[in-house]
VOPA-864728 format. One record per residue: x, y, z of N, C-alpha, C, O in turn; residue in three letters. Coordinates in steps of 0.05 Angstrom, whole numbers, plus 32768, in hexadecimal, padded with zeros to 4 digits. Layout:
% VOPA-864728
PT   n.c1   n.c2   n.c3   ca.c1   ca.c2   ca.c3   c.c1   c.c2   c.c3   o.c1   o.c2   o.c3     r
PT      X      Y      Z       X       Y       Z      X      Y      Z      X      Y      Z   ALA
...
//
This chain:
% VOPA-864728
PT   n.c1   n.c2   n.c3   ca.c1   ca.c2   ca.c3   c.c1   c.c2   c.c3   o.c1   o.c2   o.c3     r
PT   80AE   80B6   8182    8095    80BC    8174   807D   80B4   8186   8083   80A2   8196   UNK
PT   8068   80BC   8187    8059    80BC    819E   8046   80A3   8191   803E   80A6   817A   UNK
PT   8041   808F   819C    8035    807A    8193   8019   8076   818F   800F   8061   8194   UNK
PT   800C   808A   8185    7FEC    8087    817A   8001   8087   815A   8003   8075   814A   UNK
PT   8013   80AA   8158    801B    80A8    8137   8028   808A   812D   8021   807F   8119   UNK
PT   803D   8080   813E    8039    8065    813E   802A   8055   8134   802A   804C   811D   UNK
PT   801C   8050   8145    8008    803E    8135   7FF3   8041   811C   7FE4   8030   8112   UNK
PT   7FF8   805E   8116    7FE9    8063    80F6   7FFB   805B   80DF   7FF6   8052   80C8   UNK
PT   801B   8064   80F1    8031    8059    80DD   802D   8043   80CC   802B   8041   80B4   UNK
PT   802A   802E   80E4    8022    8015    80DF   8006   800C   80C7   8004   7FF5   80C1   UNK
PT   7FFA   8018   80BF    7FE9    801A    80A9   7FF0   801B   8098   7FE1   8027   8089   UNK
PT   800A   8011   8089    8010    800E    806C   7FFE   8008   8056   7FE7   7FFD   8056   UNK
PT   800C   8011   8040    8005    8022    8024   8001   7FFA   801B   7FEF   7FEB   8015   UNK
PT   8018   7FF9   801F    8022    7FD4    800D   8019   7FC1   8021   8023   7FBA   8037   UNK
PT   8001   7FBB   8012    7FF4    7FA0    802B   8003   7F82   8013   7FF6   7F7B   7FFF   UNK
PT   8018   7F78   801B    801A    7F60    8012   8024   7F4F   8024   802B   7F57   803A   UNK
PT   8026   7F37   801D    8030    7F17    802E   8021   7F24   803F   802C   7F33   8050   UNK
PT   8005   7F20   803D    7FF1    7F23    805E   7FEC   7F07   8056   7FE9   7EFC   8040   UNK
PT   7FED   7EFE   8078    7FE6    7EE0    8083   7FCF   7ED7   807D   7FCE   7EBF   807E   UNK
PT   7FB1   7EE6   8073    7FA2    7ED4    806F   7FA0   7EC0   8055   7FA9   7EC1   803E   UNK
PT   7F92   7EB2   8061    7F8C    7E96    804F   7F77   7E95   8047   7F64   7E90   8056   UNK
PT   7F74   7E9B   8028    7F5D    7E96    801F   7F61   7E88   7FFE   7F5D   7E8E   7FE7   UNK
PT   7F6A   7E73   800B    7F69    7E4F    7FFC   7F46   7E4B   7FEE   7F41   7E4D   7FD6   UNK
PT   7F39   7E49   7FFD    7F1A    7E48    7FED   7F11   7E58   7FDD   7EFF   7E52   7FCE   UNK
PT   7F1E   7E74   7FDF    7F1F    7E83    7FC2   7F27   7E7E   7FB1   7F1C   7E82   7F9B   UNK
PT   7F40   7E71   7FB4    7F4F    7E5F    7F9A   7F3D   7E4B   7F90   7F3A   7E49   7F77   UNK
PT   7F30   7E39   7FA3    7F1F    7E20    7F92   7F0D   7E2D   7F80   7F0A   7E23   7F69   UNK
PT   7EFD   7E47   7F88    7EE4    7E4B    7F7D   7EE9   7E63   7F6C   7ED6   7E6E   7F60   UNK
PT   7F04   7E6B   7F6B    7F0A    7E83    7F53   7F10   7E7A   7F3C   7F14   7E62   7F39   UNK
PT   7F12   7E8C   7F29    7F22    7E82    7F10   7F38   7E91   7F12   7F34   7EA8   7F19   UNK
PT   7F52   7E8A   7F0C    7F6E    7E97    7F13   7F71   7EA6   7EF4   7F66   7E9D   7EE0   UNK
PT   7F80   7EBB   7EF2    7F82    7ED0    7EE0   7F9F   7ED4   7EE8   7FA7   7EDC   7EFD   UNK
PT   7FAD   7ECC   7ECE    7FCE    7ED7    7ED3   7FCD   7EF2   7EC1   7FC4   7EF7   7EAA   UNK
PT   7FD6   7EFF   7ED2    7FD4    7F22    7EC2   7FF7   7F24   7EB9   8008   7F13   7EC1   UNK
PT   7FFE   7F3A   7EA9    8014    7F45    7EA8   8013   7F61   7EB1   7FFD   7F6B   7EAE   UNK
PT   8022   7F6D   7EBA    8029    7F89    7EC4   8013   7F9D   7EAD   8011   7F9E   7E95   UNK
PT   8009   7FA8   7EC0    7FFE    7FC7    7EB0   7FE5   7FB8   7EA0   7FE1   7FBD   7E89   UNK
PT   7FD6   7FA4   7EB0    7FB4    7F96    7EAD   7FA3   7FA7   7EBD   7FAA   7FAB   7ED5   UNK
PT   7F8D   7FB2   7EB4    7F7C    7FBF    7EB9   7F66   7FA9   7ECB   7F53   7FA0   7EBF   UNK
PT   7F69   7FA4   7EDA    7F59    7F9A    7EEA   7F36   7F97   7EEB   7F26   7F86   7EE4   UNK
PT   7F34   7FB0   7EF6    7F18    7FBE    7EF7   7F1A   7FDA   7EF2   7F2E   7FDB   7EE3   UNK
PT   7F12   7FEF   7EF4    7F10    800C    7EF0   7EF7   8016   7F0A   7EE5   8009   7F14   UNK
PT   7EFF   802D   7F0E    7EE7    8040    7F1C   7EC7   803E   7F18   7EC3   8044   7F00   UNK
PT   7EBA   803B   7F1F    7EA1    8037    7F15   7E98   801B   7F0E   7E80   8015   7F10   UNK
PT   7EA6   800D   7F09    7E9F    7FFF    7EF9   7E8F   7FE9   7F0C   7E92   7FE9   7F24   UNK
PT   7E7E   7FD9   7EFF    7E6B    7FCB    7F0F   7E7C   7FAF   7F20   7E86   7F9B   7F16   UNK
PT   7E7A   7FB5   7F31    7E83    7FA2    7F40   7E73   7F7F   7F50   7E69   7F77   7F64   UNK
PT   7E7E   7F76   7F33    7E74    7F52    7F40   7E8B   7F3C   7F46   7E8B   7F23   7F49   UNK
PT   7E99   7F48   7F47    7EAD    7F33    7F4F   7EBF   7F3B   7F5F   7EBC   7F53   7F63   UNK
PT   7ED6   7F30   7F6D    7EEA    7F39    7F7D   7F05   7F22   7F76   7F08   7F0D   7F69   UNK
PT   7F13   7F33   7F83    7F30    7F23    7F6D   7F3F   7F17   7F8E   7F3C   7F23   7FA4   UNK
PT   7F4E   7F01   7F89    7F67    7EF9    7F9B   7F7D   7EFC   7F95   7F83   7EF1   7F80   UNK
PT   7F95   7F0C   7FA3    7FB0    7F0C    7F96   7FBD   7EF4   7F9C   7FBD   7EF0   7FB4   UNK
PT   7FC7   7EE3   7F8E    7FD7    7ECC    7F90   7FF5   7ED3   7F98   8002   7ECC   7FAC   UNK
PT   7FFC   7EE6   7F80    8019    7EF2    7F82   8013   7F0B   7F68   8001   7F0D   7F57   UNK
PT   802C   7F1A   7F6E    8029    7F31    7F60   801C   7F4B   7F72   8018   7F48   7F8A   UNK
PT   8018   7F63   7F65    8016    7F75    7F78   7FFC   7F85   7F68   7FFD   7F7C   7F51   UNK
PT   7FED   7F90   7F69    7FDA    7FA7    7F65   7FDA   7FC0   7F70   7FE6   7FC6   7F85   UNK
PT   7FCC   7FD1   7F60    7FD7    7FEC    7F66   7FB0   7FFA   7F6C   7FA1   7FFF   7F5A   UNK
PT   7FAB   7FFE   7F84    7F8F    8011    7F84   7F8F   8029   7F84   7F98   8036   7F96   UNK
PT   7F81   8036   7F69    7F86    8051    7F6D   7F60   8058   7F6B   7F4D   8049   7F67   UNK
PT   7F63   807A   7F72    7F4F    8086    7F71   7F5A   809B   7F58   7F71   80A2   7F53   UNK
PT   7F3A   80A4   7F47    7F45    80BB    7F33   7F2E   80D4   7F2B   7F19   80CD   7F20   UNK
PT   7F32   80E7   7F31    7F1B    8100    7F2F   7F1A   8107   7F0E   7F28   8105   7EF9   UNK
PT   7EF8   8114   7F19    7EF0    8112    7EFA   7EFD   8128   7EE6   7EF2   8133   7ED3   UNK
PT   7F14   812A   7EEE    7F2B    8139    7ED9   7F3D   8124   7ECF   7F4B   8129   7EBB   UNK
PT   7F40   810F   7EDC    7F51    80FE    7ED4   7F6E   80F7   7EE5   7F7D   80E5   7EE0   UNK
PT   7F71   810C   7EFD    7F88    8103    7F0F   7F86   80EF   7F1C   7F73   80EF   7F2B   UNK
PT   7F93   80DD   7F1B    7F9F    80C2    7F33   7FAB   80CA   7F44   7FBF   80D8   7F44   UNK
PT   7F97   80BD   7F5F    7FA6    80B4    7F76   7FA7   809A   7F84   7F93   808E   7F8B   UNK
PT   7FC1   8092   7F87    7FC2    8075    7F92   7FC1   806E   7FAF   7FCD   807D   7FBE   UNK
PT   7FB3   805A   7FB8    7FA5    8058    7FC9   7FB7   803F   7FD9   7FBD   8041   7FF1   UNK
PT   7FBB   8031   7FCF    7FD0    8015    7FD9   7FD5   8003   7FC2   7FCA   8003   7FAC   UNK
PT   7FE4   7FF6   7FCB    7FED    7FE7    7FBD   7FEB   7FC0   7FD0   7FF6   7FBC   7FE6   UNK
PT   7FDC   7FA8   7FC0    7FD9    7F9C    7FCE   7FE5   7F81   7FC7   7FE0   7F79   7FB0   UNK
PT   7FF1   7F75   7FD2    7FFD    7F66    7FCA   7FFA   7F41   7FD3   7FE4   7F3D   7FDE   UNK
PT   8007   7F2D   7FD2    7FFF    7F12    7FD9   7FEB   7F12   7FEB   7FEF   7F1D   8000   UNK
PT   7FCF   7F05   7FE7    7FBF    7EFB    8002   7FAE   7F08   7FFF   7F98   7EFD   8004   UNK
PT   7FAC   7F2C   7FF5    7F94    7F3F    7FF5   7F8A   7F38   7FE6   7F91   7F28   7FD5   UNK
PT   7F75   7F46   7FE9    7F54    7F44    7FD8   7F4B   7F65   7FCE   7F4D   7F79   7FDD   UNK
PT   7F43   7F67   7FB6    7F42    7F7E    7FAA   7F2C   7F7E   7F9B   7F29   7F6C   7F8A   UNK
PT   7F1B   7F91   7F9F    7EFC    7F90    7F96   7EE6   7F89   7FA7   7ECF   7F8D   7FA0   UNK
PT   7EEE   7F79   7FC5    7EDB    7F6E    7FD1   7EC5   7F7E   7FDD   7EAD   7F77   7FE1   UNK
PT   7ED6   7F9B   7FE4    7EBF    7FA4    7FF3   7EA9   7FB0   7FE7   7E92   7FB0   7FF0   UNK
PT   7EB3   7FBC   7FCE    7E9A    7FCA    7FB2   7E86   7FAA   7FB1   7E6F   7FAA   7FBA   UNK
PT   7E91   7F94   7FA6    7E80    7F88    7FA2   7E70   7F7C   7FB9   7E5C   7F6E   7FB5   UNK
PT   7E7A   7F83   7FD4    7E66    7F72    7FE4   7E50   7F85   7FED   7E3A   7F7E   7FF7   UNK
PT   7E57   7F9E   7FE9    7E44    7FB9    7FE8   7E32   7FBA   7FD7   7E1E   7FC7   7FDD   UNK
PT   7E32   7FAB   7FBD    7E20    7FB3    7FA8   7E2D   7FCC   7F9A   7E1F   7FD1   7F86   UNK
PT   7E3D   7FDB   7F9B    7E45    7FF3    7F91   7E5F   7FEB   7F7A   7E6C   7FD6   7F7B   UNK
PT   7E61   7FFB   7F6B    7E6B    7FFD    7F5A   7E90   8007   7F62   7E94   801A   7F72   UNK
PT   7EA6   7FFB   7F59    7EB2    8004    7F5C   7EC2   8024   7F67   7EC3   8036   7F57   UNK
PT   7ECC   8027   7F7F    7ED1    803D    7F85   7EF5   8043   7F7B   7EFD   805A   7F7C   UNK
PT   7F03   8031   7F74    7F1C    8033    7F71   7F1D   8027   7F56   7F07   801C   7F50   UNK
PT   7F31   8026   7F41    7F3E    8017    7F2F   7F50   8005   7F38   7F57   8009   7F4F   UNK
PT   7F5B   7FF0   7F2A    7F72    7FE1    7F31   7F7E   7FD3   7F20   7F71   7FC5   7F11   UNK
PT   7F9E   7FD5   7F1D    7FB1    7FD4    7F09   7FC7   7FBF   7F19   7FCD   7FC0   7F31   UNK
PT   7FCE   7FAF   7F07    7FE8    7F9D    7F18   7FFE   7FB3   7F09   7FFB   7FC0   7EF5   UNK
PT   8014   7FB1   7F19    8028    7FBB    7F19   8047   7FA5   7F1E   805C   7FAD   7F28   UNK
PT   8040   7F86   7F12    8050    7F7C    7F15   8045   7F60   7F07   802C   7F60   7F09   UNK
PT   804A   7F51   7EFF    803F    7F32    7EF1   802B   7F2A   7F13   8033   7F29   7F2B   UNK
PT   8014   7F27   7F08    8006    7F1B    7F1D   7FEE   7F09   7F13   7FE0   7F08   7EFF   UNK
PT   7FF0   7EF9   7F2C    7FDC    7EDC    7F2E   7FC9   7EE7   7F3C   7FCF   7EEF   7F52   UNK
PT   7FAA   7EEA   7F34    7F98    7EE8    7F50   7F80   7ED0   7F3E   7F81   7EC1   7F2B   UNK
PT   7F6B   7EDA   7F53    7F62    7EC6    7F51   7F39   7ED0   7F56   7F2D   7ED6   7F6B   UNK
PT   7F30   7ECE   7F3F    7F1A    7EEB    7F37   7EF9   7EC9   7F42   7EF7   7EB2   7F3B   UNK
PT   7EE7   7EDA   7F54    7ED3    7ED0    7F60   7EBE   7EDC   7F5D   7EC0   7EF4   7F5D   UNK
PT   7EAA   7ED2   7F5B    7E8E    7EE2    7F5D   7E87   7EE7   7F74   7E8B   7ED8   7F87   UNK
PT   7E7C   7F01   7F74    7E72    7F06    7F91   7E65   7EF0   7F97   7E70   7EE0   7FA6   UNK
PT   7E4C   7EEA   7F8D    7E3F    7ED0    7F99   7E47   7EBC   7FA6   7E3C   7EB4   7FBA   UNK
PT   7E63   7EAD   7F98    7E6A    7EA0    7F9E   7E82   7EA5   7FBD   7E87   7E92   7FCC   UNK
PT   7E8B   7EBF   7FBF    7E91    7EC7    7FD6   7E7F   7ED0   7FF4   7E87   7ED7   800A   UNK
PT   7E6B   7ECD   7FEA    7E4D    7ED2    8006   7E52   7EBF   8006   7E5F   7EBC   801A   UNK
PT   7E50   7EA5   7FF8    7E48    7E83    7FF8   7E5A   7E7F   8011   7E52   7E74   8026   UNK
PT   7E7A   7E8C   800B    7E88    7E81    801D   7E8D   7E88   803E   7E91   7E7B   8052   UNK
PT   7E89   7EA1   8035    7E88    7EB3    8058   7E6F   7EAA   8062   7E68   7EB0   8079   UNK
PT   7E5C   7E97   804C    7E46    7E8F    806D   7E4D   7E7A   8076   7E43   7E70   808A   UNK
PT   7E61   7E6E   8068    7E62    7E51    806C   7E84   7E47   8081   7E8E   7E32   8089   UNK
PT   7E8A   7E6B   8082    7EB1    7E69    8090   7EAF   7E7E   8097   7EB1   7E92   808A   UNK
PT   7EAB   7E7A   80B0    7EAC    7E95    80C6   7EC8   7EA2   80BF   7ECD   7EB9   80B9   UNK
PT   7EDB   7E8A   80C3    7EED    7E99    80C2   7EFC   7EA6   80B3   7F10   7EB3   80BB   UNK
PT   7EF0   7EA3   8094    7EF0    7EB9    807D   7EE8   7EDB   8082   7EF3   7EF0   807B   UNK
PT   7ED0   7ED2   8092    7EC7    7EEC    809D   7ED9   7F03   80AC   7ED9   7F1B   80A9   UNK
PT   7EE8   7EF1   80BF    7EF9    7F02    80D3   7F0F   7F05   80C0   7F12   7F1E   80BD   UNK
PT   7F1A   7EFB   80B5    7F2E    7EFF    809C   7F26   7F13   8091   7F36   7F25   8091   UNK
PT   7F0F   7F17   8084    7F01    7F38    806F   7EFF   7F4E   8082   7F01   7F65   8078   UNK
PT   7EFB   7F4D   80A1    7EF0    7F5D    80AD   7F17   7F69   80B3   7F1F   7F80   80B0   UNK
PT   7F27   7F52   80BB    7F40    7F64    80C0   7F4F   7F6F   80B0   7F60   7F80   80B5   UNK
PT   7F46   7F5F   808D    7F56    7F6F    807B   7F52   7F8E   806D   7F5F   7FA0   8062   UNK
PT   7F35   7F87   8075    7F1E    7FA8    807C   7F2F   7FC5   8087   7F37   7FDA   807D   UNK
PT   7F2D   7FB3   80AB    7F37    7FC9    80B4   7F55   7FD1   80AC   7F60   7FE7   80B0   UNK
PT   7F5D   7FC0   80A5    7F7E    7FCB    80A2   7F80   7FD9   808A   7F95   7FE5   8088   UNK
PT   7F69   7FDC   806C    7F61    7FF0    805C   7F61   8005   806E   7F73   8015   806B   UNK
PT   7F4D   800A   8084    7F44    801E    8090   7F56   802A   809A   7F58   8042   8095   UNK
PT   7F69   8020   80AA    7F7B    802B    80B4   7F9B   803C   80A1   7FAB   804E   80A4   UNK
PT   7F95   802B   8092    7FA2    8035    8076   7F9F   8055   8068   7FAE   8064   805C   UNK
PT   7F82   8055   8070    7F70    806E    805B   7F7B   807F   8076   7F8D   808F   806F   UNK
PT   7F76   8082   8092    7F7B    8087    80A8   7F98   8091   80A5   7F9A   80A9   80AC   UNK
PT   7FAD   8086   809C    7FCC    808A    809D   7FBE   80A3   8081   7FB3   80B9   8083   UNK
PT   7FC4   8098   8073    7FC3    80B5    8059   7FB0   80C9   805C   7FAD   80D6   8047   UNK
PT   7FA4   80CE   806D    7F98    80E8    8073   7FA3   80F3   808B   7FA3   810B   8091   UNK
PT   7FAE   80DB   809D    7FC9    80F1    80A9   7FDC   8101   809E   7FDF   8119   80A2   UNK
PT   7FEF   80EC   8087    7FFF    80F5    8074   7FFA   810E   8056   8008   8119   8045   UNK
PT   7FE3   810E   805C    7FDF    812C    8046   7FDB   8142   805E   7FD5   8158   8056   UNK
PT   7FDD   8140   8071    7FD3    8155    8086   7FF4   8167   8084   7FF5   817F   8089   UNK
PT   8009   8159   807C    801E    815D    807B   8029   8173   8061   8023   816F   8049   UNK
PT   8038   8189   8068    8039    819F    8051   804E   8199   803F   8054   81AB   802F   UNK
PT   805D   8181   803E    8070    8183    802C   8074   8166   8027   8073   8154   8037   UNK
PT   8079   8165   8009    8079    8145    8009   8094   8134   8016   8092   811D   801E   UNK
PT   80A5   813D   8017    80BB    812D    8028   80BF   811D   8046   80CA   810B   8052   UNK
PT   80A5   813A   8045    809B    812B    8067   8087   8112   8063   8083   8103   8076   UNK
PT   807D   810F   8050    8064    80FA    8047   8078   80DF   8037   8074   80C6   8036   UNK
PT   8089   80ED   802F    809D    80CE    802B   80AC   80C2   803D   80B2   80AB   8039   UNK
PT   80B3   80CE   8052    80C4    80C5    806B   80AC   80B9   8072   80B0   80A1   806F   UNK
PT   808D   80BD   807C    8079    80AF    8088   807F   8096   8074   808A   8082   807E   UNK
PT   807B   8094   8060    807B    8080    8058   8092   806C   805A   8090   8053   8055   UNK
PT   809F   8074   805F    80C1    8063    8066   80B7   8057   807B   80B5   803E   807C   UNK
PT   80AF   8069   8092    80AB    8059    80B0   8093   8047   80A9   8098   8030   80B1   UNK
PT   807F   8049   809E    806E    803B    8096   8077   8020   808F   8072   800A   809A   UNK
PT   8087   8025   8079    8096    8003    8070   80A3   7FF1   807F   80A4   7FD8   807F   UNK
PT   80B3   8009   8093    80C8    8000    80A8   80BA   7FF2   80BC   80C2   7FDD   80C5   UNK
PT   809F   8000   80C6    8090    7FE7    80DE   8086   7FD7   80CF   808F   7FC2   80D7   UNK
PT   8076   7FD3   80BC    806E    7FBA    80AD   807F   7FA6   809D   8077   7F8F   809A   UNK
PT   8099   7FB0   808F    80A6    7F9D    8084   80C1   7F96   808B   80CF   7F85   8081   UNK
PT   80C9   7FAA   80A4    80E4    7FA8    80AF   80ED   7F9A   80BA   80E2   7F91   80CE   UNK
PT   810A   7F91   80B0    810E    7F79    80C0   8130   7F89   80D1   8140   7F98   80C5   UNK
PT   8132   7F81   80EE    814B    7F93    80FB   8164   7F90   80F8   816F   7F7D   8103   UNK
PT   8170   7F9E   80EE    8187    7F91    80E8   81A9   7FA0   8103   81A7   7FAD   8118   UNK
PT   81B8   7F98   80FA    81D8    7FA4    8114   81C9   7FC7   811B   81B6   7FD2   8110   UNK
PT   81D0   7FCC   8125    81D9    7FEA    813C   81BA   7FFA   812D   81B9   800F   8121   UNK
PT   81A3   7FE5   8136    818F    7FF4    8133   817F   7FFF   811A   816D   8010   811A   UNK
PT   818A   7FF3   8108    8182    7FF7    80EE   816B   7FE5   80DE   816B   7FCD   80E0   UNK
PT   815E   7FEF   80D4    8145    7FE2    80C7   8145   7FD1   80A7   814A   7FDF   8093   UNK
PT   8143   7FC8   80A5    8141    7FC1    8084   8129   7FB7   8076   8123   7F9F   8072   UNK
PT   811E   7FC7   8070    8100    7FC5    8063   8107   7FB4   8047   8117   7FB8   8035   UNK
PT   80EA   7F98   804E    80F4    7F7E    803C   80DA   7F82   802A   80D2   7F6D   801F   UNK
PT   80CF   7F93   8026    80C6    7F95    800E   80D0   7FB0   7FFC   80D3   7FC7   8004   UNK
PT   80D5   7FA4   7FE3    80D4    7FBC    7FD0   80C2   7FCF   7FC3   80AB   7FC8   7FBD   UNK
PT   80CA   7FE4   7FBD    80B8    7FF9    7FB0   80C4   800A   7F94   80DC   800B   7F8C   UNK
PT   80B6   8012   7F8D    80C1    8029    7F76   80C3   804A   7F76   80AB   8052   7F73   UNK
PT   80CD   8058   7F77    80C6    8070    7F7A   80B4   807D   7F6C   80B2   8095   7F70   UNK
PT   80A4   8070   7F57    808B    807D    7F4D   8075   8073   7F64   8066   8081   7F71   UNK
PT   8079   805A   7F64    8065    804D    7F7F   8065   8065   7F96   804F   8070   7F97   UNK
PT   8073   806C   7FA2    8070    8083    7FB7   806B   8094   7FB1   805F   80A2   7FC2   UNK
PT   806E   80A0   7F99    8069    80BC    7F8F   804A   80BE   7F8D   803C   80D1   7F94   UNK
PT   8040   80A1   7F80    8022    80A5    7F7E   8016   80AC   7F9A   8005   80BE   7F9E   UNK
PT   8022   8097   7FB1    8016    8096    7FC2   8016   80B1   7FD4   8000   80B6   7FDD   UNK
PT   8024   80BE   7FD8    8023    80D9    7FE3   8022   80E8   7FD2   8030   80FB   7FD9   UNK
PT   8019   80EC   7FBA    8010    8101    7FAC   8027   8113   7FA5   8025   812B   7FA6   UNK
PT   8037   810A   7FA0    8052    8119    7F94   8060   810A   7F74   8057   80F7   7F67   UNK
PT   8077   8119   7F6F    8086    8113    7F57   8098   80FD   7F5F   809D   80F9   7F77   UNK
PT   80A2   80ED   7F49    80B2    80DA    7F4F   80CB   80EA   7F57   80D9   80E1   7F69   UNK
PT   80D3   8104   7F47    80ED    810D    7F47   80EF   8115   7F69   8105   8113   7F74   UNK
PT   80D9   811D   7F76    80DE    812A    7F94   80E4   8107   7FA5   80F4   8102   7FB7   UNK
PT   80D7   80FB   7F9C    80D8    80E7    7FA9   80FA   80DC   7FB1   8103   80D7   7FC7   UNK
PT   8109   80DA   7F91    8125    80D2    7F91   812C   80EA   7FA2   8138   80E6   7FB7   UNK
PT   8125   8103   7F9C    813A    8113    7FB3   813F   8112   7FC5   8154   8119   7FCF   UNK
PT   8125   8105   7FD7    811F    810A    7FEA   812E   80F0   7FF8   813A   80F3   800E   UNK
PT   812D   80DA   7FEC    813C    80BE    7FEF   815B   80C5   7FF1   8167   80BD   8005   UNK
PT   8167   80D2   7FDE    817B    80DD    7FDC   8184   80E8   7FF6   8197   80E0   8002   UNK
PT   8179   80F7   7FFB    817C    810D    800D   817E   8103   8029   818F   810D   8037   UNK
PT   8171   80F3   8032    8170    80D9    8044   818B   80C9   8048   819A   80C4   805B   UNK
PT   818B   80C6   8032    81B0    80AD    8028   81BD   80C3   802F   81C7   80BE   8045   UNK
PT   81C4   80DD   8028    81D8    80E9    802B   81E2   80F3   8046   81F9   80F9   804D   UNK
PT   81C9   80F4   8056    81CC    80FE    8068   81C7   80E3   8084   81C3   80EC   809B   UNK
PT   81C7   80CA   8082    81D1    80AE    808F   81BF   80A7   809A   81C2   809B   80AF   UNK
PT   819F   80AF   808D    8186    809D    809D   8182   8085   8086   8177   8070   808C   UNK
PT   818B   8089   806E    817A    8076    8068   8196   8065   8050   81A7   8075   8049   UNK
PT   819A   8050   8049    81AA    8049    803B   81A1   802C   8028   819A   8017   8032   UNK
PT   81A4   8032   8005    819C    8014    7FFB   81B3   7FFD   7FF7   81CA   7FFF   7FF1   UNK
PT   81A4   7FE9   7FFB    81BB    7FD2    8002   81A8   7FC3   7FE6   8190   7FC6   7FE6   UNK
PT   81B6   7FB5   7FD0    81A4    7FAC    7FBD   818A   7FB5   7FB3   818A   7FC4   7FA0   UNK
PT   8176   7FAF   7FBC    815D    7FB6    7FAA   814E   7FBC   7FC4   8136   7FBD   7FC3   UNK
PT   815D   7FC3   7FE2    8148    7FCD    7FFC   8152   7FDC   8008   816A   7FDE   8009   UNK
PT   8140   7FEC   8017    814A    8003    8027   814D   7FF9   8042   813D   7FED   8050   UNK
PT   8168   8001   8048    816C    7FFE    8063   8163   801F   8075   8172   8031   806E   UNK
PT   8152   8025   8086    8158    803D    8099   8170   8038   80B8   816E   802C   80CD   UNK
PT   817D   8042   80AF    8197    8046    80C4   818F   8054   80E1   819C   8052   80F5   UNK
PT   8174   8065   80DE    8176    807B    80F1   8151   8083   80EF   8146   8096   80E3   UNK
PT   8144   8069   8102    8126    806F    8103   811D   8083   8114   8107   808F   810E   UNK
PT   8129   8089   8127    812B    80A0    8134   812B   80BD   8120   8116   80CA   811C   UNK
PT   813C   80C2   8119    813F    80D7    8102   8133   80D7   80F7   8126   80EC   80FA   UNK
PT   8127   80C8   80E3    8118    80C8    80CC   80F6   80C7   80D1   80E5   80C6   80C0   UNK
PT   80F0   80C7   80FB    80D7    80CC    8108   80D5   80E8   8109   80C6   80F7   80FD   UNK
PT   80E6   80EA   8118    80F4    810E    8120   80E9   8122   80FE   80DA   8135   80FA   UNK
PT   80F8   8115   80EF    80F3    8126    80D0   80DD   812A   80CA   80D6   8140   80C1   UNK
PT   80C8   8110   80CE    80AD    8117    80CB   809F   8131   80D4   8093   8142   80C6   UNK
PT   80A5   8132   80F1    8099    813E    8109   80A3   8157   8104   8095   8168   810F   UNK
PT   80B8   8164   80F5    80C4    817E    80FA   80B7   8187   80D2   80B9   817D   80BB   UNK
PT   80A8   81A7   80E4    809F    81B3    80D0   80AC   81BF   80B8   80A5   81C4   80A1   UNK
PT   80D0   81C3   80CE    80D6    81DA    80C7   80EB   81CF   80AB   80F5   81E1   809D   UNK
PT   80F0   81AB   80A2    8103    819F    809F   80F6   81A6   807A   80DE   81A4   8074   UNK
PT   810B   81AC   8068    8109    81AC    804E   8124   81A4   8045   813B   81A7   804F   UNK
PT   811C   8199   802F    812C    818F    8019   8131   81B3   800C   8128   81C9   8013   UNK
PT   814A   81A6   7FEF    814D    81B8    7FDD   8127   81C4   7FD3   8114   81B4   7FD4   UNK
PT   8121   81DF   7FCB    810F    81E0    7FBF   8103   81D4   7FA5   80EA   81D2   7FA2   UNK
PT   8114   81CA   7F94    810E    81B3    7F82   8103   819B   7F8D   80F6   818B   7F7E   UNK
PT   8107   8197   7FA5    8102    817E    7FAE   80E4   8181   7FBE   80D8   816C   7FC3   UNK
PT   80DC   8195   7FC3    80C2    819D    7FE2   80AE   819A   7FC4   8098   819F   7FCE   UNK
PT   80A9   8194   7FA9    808A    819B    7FA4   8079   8188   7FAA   8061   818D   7FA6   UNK
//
């Protein structure tokens, strides 16, 4: 694979267990234990605060004024969600939903300026978790450039595989975070049902295989190659 697509790969959907530390958000937040399917914030909505994920996962989507959802990432331990609307003055551009029991930990903007003047190195922390949004938005507008969603789920496989893979015998990958197949479906703009086929279709044919609750890819080569070839379709049930 030619290594610029590479490195967009690398822009994953699931930003979680990112290394930064942001401990002084904990002193000066108030922590909010949510249960699955908490409405966070919504679109629009006025933005004065910003949240810390402790643990648990969130789901960012965008939704047009008909009412369709699209999901945007999903963020998990360490991220910060809301920061950039509120440090803009603008109003929410995304909604956000946990999708799993989660801890964060909800701040006033004010009280978040207080701190970036006072800890540089908060600053370089917001500025890299920034760009790696950016590069994120960057990967999914490669991935809709793409005419069939199967080819937009294999990106996403390699996606997981450089950010959460760990190597396992005769070259094989084992991606150590989990997902759901509605989770992907949102994220490339497809059905959950194409999604299983397409997973399916993978297993059957010896790129990809599940071992408990994770996917191992057997064959990253192949499953680059699949991306790259126009000509590659599933059953027609499976291409909508």
């Amino acid at each position: 694979m030619l290594e610029s697509i590479r490195e967009v790969y690398q822009a994953t959907p699931w930003l979680e267990n990112l290394p930064n530390q942001w401990d002084l958000l904990k002193k000066v937040g108030t922590p909010m234990e949510c249960k699955k399917d908490t409405m966070i914030f919504e679109q629009d909505d006025i933005a004065d605060s910003l949240y810390l994920i402790a643990s648990g996962r969130v789901c960012l989507y965008a939704s047009t004024p008909s009412g369709e959802e699209k999901a945007l990432a999903f963020i998990g331990k360490n991220g910060l969600i809301g920061e950039y609307d509120a440090l803009s003055n603008l109003p929410h551009t995304t909604s956000a939903i946990t999708v799993s029991k989660t801890l964060l930990y909800k701040t006033s903007i004010r009280a978040f300026r207080e701190l970036l003047k006072e800890n540089f190195h908060l600053v370089e922390q917001l500025l890299h978790f920034e760009s790696r949004k950016y590069r994120l938005l960057c990967a999914q507008s490669l991935q809709l450039s793409y005419s069939k969603a199967p080819h937009r789920i294999c990106a996403t496989l390699i996606q997981l595989a450089l950010n959460y893979g760990s190597p396992l015998e005769h070259d094989q990958i084992k991606i150590t975070t989990t997902f759901t197949h509605q989770e992907v479906a949102n994220l490339v703009g497809t059905t959950r049902i194409t999604v299983i086929n397409t997973l399916k279709w993978l297993e059957r044919h010896h790129i990809l295989v599940k071992q408990d609750k994770y996917y191992v890819i057997t064959d990253l080569r192949r499953l680059e190659a699949l991306v790259q070839d126009e000509t590659w379709k599933l059953s027609k049930h499976a291409e909508a």
